[in-house]
C-alpha positions as CSV (number, residue, x, y, z in Angstrom):
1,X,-77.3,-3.3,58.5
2,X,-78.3,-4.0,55.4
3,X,-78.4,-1.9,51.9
4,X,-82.0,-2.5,52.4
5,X,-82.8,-0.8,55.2
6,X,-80.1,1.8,54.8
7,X,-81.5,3.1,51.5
8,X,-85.2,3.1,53.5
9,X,-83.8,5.1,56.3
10,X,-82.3,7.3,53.9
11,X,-85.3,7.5,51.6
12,X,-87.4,8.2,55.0
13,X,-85.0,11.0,56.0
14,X,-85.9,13.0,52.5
15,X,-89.4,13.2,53.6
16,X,-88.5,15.2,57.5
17,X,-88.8,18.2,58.1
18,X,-85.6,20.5,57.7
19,X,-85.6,20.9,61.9
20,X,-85.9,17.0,62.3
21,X,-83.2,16.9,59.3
22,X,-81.0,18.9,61.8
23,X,-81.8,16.9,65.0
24,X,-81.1,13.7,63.0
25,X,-77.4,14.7,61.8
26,X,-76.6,16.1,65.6
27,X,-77.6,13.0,67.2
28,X,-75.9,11.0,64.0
29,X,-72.6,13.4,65.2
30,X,-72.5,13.0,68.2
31,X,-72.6,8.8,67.8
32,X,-69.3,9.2,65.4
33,X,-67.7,11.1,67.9
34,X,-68.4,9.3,70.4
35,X,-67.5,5.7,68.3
36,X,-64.6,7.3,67.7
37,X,-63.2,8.1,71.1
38,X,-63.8,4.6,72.1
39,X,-61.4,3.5,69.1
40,X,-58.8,5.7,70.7
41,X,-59.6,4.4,74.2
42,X,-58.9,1.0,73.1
43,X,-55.8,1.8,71.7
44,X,-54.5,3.9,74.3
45,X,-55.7,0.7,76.5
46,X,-53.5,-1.4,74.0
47,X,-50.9,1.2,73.8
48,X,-50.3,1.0,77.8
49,X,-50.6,-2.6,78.5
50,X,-48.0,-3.0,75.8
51,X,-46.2,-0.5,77.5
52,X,-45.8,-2.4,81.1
53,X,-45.2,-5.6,79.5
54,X,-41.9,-3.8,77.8
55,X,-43.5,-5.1,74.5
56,X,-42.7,-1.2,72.4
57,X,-39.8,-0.5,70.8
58,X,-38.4,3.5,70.5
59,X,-36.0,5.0,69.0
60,X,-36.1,8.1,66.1
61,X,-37.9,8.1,63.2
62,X,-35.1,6.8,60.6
63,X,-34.2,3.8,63.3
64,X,-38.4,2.9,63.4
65,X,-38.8,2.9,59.6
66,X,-35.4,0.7,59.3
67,X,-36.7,-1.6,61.8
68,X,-40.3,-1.5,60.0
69,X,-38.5,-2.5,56.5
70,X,-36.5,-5.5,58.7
71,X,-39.8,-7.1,59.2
């Protein structure tokens, strides 16, 4: 989207009412949240198929941050 038509949208939503205000930012809510659990089902989608193909490493914290600083 461009800065065009963001500033418009956000020069049109100065002119709703507050109760259309309200309904806007719920609806705008619910689309992060939802954005956002499909970020985290990716990952976890990632997460597992890197998990069968034995492609994780483990170990504690101080062995993952040495083998971090090896790369």
């Amino acid at each position: 989207m461009s800065n065009v038509n963001l500033n418009k949208i956000i020069e049109d939503f100065k002119h709703l009412p507050i109760e259309e205000k309200e309904y806007a930012l719920e609806v705008v809510k619910k689309q992060i949240i939802e954005a956002k659990r499909e970020i985290i089902a990716k990952r976890a989608k990632e997460a597992s198929f890197n998990y069968k193909k034995g492609d994780i490493k483990a170990g504690d914290v101080k062995a993952l941050y040495k083998d971090l600083e090896s790369d």
